[in-house]
C-alpha positions as CSV (number, residue, x, y, z in Angstrom):
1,X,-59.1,-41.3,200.6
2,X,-60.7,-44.1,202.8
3,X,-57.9,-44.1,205.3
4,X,-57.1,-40.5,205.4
5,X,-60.9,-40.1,206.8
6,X,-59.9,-42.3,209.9
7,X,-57.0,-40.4,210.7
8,X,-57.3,-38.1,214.1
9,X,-58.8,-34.8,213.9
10,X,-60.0,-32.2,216.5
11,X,-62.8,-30.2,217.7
12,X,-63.4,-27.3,219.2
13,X,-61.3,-27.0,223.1
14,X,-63.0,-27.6,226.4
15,X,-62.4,-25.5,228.9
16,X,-59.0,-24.5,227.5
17,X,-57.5,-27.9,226.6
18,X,-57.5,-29.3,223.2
19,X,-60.0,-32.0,222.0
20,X,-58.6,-34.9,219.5
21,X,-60.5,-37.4,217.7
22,X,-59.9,-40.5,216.3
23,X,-61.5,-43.8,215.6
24,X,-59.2,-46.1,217.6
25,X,-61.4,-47.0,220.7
26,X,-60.8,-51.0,219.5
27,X,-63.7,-53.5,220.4
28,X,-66.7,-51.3,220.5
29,X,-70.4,-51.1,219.2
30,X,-72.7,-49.0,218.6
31,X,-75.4,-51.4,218.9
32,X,-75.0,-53.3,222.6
33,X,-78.9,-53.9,222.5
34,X,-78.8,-56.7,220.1
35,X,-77.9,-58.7,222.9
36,X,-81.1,-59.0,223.7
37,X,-82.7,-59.1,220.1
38,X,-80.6,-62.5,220.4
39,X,-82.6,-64.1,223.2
40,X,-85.5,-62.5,221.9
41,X,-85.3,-64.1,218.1
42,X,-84.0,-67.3,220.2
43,X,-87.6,-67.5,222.2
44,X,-89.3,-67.2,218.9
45,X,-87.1,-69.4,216.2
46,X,-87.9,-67.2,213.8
47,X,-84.5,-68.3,211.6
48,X,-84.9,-71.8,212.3
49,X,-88.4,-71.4,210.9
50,X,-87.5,-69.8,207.8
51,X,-84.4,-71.6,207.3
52,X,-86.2,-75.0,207.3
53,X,-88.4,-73.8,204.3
54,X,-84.9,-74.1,202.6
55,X,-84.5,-77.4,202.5
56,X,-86.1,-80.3,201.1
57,X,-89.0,-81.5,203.0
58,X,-87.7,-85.5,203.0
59,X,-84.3,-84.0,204.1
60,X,-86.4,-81.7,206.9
61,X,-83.6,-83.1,209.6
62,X,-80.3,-81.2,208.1
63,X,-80.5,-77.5,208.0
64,X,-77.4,-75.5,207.4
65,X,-76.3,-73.7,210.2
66,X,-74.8,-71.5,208.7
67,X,-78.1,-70.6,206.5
68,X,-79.4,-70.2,210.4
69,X,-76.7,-67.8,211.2
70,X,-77.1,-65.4,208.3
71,X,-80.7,-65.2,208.5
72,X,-80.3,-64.0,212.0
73,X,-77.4,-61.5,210.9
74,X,-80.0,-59.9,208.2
75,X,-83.0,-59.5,210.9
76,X,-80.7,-58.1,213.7
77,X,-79.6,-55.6,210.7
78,X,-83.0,-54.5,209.7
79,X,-83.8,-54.3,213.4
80,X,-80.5,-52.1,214.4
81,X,-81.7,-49.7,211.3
82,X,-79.2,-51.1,209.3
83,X,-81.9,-52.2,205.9
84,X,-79.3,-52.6,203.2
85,X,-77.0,-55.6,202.6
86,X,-73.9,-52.9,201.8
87,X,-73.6,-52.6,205.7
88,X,-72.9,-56.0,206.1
89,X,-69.4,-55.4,204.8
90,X,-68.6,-52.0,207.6
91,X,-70.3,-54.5,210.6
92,X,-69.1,-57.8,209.9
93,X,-66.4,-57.2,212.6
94,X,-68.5,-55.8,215.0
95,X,-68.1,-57.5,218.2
96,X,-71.9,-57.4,219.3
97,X,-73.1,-58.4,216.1
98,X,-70.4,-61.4,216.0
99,X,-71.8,-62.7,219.9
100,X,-75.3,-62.3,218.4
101,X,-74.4,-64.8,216.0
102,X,-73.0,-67.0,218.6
103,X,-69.0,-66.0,217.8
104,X,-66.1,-64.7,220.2
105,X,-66.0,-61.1,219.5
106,X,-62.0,-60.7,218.9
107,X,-61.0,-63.9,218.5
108,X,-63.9,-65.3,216.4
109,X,-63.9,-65.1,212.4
110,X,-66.0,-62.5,211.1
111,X,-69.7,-62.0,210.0
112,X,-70.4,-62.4,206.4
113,X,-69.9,-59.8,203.3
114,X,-72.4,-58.1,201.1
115,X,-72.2,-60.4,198.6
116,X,-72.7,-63.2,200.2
117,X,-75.6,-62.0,201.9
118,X,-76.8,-60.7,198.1
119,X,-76.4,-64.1,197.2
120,X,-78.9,-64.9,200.2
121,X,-81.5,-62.6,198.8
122,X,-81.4,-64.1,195.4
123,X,-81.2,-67.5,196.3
124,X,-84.7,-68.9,197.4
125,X,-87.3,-70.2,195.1
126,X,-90.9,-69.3,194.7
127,X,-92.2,-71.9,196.2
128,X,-89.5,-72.0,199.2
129,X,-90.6,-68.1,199.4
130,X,-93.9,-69.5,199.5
131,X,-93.6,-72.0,202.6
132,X,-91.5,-68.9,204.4
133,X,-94.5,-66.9,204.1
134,X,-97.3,-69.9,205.3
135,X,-94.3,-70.1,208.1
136,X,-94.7,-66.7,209.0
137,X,-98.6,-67.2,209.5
138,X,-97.9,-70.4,211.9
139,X,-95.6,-68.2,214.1
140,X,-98.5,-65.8,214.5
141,X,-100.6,-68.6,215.7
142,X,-98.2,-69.8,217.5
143,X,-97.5,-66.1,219.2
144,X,-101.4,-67.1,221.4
145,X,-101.3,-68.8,224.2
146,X,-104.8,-70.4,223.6
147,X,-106.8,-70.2,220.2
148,X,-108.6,-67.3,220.2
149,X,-112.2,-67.0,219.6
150,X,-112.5,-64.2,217.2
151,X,-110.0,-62.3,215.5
152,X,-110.2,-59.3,212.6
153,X,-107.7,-59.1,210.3
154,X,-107.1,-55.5,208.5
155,X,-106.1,-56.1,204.9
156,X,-104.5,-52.6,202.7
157,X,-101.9,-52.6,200.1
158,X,-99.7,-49.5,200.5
159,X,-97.3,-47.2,197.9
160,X,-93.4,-48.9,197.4
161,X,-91.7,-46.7,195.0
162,X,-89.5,-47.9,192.6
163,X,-86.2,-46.7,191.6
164,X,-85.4,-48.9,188.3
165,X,-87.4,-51.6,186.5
166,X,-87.9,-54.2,188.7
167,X,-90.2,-56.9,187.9
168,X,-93.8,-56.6,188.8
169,X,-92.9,-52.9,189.1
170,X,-95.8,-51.0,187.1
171,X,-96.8,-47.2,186.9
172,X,-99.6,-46.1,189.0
173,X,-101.8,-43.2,187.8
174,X,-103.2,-42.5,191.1
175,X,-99.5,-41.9,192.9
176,X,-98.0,-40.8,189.9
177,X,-95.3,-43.5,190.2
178,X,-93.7,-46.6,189.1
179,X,-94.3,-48.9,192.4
180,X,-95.4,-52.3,193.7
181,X,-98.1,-52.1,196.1
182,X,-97.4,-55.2,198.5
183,X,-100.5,-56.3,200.8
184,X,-99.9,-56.1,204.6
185,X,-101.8,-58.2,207.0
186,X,-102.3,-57.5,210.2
187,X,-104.1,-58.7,213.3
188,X,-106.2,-56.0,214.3
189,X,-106.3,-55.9,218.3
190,X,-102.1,-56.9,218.7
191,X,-100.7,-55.6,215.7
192,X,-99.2,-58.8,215.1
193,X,-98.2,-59.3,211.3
194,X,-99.7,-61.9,210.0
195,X,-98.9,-61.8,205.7
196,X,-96.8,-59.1,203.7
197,X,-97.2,-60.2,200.0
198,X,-95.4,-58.5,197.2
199,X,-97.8,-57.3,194.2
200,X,-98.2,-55.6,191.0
201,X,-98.0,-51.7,191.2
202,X,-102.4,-51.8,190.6
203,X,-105.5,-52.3,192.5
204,X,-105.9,-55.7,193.6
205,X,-108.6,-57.9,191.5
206,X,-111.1,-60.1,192.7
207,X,-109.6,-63.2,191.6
208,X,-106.4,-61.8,193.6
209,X,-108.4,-60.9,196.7
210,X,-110.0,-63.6,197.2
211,X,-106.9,-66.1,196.5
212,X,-105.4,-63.9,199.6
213,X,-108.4,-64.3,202.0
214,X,-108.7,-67.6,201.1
215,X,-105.0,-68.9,201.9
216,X,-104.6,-67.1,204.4
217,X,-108.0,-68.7,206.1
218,X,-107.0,-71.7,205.3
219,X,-103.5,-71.8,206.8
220,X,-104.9,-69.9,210.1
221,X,-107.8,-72.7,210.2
222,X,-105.2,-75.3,209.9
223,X,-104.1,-74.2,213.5
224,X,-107.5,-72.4,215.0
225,X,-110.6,-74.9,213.3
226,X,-113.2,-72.6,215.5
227,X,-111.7,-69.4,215.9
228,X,-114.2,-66.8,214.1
229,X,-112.4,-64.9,211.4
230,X,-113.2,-61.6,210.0
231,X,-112.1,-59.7,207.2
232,X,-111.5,-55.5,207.1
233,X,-110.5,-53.7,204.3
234,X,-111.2,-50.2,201.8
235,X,-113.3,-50.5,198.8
236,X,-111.2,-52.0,196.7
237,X,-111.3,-55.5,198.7
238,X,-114.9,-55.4,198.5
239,X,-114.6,-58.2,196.0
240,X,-117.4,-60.1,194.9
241,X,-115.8,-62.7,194.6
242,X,-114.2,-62.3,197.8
243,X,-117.0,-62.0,199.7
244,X,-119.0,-65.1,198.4
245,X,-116.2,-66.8,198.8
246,X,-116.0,-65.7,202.5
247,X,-120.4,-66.6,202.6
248,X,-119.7,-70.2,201.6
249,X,-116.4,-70.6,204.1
250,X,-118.3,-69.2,207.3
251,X,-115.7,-65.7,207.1
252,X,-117.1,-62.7,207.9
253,X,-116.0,-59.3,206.5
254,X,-116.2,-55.7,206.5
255,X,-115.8,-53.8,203.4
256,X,-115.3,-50.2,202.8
257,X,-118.0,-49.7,199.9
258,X,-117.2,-47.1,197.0
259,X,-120.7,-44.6,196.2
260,X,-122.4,-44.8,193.2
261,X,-126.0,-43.2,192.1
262,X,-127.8,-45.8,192.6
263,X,-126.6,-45.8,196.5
264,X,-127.2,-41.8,196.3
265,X,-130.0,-41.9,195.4
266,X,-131.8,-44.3,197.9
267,X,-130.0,-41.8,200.5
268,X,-131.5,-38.3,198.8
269,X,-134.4,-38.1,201.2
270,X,-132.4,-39.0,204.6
271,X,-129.6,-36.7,203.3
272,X,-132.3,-33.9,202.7
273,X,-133.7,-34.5,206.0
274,X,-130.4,-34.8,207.9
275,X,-129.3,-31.2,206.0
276,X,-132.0,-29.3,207.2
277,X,-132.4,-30.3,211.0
278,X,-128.7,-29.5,211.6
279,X,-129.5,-25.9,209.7
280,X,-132.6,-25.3,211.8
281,X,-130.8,-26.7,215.1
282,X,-127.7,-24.2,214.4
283,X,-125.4,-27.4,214.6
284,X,-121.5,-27.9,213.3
285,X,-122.7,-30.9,212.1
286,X,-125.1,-34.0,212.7
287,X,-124.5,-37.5,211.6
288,X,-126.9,-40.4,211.6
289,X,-126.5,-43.8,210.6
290,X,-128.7,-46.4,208.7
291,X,-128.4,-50.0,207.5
292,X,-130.7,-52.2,204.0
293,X,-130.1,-54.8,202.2
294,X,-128.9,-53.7,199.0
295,X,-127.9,-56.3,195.3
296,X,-125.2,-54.6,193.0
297,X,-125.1,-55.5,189.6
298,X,-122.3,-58.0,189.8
299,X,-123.3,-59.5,193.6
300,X,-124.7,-62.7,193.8
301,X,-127.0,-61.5,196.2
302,X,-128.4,-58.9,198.3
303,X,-126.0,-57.6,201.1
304,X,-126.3,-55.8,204.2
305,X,-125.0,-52.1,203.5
306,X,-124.5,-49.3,206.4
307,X,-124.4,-46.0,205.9
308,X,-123.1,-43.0,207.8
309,X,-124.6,-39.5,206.8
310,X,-123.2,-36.2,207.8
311,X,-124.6,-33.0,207.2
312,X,-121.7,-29.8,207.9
313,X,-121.4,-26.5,206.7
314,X,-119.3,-27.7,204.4
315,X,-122.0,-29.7,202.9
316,X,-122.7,-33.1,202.9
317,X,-121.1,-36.2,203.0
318,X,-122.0,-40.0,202.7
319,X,-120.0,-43.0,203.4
320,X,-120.9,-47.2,202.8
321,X,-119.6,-50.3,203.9
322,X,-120.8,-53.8,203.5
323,X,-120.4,-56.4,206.1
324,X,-122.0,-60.1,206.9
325,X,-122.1,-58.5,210.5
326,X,-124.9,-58.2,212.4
327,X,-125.6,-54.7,215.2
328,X,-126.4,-51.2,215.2
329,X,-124.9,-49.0,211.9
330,X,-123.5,-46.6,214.4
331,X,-121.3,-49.5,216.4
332,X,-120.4,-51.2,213.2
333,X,-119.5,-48.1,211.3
334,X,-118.1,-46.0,214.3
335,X,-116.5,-49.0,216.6
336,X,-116.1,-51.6,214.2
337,X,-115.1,-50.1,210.8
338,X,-113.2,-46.6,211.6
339,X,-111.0,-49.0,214.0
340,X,-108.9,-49.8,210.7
341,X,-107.2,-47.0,210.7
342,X,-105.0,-48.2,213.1
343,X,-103.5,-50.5,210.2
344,X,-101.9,-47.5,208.8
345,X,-100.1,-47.4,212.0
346,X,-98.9,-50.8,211.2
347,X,-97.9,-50.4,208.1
348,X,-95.7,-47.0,209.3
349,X,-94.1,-49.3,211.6
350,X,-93.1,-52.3,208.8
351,X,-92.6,-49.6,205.9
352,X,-91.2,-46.6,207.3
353,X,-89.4,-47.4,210.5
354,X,-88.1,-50.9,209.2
355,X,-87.4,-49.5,205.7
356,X,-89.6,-52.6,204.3
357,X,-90.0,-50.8,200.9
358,X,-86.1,-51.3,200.4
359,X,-86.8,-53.9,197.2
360,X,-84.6,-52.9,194.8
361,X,-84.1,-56.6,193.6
362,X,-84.3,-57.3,190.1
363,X,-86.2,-60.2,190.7
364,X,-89.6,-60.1,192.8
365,X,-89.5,-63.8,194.5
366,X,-85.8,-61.6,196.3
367,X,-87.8,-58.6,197.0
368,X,-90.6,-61.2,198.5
369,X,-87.8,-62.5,200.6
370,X,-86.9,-59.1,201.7
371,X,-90.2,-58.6,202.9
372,X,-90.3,-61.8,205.0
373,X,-86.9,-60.9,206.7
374,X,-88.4,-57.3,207.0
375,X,-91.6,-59.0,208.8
376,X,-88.9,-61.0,211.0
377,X,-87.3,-58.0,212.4
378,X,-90.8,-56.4,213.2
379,X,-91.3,-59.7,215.2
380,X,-88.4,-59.2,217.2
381,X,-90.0,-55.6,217.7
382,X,-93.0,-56.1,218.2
383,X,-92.4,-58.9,221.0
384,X,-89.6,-56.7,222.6
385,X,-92.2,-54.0,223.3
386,X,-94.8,-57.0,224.3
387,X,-92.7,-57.5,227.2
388,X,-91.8,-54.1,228.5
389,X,-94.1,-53.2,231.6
390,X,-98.0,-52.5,230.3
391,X,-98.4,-49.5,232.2
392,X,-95.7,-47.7,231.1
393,X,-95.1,-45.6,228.1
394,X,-92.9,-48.4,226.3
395,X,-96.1,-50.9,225.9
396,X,-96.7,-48.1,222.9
397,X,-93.4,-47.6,221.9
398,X,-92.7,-47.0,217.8
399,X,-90.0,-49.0,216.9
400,X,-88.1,-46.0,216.0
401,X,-88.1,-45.1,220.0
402,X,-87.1,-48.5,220.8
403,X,-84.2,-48.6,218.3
404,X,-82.7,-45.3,219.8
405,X,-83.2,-46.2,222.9
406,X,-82.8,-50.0,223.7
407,X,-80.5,-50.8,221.0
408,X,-78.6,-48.0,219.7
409,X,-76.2,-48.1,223.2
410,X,-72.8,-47.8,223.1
411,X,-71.0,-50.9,224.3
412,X,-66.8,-52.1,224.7
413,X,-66.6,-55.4,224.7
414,X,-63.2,-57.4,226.2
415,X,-62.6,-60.9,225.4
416,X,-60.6,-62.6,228.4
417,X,-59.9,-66.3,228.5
418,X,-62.7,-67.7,230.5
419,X,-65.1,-64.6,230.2
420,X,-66.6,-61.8,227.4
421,X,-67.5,-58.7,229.8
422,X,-69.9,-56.0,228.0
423,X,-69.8,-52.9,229.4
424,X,-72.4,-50.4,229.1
425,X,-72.9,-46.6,230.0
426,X,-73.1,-45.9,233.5
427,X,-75.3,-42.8,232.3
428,X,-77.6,-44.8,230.3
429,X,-81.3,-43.9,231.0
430,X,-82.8,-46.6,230.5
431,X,-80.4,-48.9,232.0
432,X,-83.3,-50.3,234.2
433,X,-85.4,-51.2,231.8
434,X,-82.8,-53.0,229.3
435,X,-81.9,-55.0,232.6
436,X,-85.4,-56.0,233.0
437,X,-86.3,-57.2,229.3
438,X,-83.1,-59.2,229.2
439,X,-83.7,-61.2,232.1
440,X,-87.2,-61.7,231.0
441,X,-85.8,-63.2,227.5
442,X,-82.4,-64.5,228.8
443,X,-81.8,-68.1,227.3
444,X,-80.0,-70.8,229.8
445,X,-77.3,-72.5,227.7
446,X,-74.6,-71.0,225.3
């Protein structure tokens, strides 16, 4: 039955004459673009990096090449659109995909099967997942020119669904699922991924939270001693113990803060106030902002609390965060907080458009793994896009867009004896642009 599918068949006529199919164009991709995913992972050793977490640190010298080789197969994989280890064994002949990996594309052997690159997946440790991760964080440092001098980090766990019973899996009232709910990391200004950690399908602890916030610091510090960090999240990261932890480490953070009565009720007479001025000026709605010091129960201390008020015909509606911040209410609720919601947009890109919540693993330290291959290919992404020209519409380009359009392009490759010609579409329409990104990440050497 597998055969018989490949066998010539025909379409409807063209102008009169007959149209026959068949799949028998011989060295051809689909997927000429990863060409220049090559120079690009080559500019940012992201396999080197995450195959010397593989081996033993007084052996740091010998890394296995061919570790090297299919760590880069899997992130050009995931970046093509290509998320699952199946399609290893349909592309391991492809000819692109073999010159990405530094083979001849007819002559050379090819690419590895699915099961070796299951193996792959399975094979890594927790605490050789571990150093991948803390490698992850030094490439983002090492992604700046110059340290900077302030940076927020957005910090949100978001839904994985589950479709068996993985480890760590767990059944979440609030989606009505059985899912993990990994934490993303992000730098807030670049979108630069900083951590992706695999979790428990529940709301994050404050003993959890505050173990994140206070690795991550550390490793970041460990590279950028003076750069001011602050910390953004929802409610549910407004920790306690997170945020005495980020007091005594000189950290800064702004919290989403959940309402309670107590809050309410120190707001009755500005919310009365606020309700009747918009009625009497005929408004849509009016908002107004205010800032006090304010102790919960299970704080160590007071904390500065902002509040954002706004009186509709809908009714009435009242909002808290908590932050070691200082400024206005209006700039740090308005500016500084409501900017977070450009995480979800970072979190689209990882989850959705790189399939990222493909852990069907049995075990979690391989879906962990997933995830930091997963964060790999948004690296290659992300720094194509970096480089395309900031005033054009690419510099905002969703990944999707970039895929269809960069790296989804046919290509026929011939292999001679002195040269490998790739030719691409002499309709392509963004032929100008793919030109210009690869000579701005083309690698001297072979």
């Amino acid at each position: 039955m597998h055969d018989d599918n490949l066998l010539p068949f025909s379409l409807p006529a063209v102008c009169r004459k007959k149209v026959g199919v068949a799949f028998d164009g011989g060295s051809l991709s689909s997927d000429g673009g990863v060409l220049v995913l090559r120079d690009v992972e080559r500019r940012l050793g992201l396999a080197e990096r995450l195959a010397g977490c593989l081996v033993d640190r007084r052996d740091a010298a010998r890394i296995d090449h061919e570790m090297i080789e299919m760590l880069r197969w899997r992130m050009f994989l995931i970046a093509a659109g290509y998320e699952d280890a199946d399609d290893c064994d349909s592309l391991r002949a492809d000819p692109v995909f073999k010159m990405a990996l530094g083979r001849l594309p007819e002559s050379g052997a090819a690419l590895c099967s699915q099961p070796t690159m299951s193996r792959l997946e399975n094979a890594p440790t927790k605490i050789e997942v571990a150093r991948m991760m803390a490698a992850m964080i030094d490439l983002f440092c090492a992604s700046w020119a110059r340290p900077p001098q302030a940076i927020t980090l957005d910090i949100d766990d978001t839904l994985d669904r589950v479709h068996g019973h993985q480890q760590l899996s767990l059944f979440n009232a609030h989606y009505d699922e059985r899912c993990f709910l990994p934490i993303h990391i992000y730098e807030a200004g670049s979108g630069k991924p900083v951590a992706v950690i695999l979790r428990p399908g529940k709301t994050p602890g404050g003993a959890e939270v505050r173990a994140i916030v206070k690795h991550v610091t550390r490793r970041l510090r460990r590279h950028w001693p003076r750069t001011r960090i602050c910390w953004r999240g929802d409610s549910h990261y407004a920790r306690p113990e997170a945020m005495d932890w980020c007091e005594a480490n000189g950290v800064d953070y702004l919290f989403g803060l959940a309402g309670n009565d107590a809050l309410d009720a120190r707001m009755r007479d500005r919310a009365d106030d606020l309700c009747v001025r918009r009625a009497e000026a005929g408004e849509e709605k009016r908002r107004t902002w205010t800032a006090f010091d304010y102790a919960a129960k299970s704080w160590a201390k007071p904390r500065r609390v902002v509040t954002r008020l706004e009186a509709s015909h809908r009714g009435f509606d009242a909002r808290y965060i908590v932050t070691s911040l200082t400024g206005s209410a209006e700039r740090l609720y308005e500016t500084d907080y409501c900017a977070r919601g450009q995480a979800e947009n970072f979190i689209k890109l990882h989850k959705t458009q790189l399939a990222s919540d493909r852990t069907s693993c049995r075990n979690p330290t391989a879906n962990q793994f997933r995830l930091i291959l997963h964060t790999a290919a948004y690296w290659l992404l992300h720094t194509l896009r970096a480089a395309a020209p900031a005033a054009s519409s690419w510099a905002g380009a969703e990944f999707t867009t970039l895929r269809l359009r960069l790296i989804k392009i046919a290509a026929r490759v011939s292999e001679g004896v002195a040269r490998i010609r790739v030719r691409l579409p002499s309709a392509c329409p963004d032929k100008e642009l793919f030109r210009l990104l690869a000579g701005r990440f083309a690698v001297v050497g072979p």
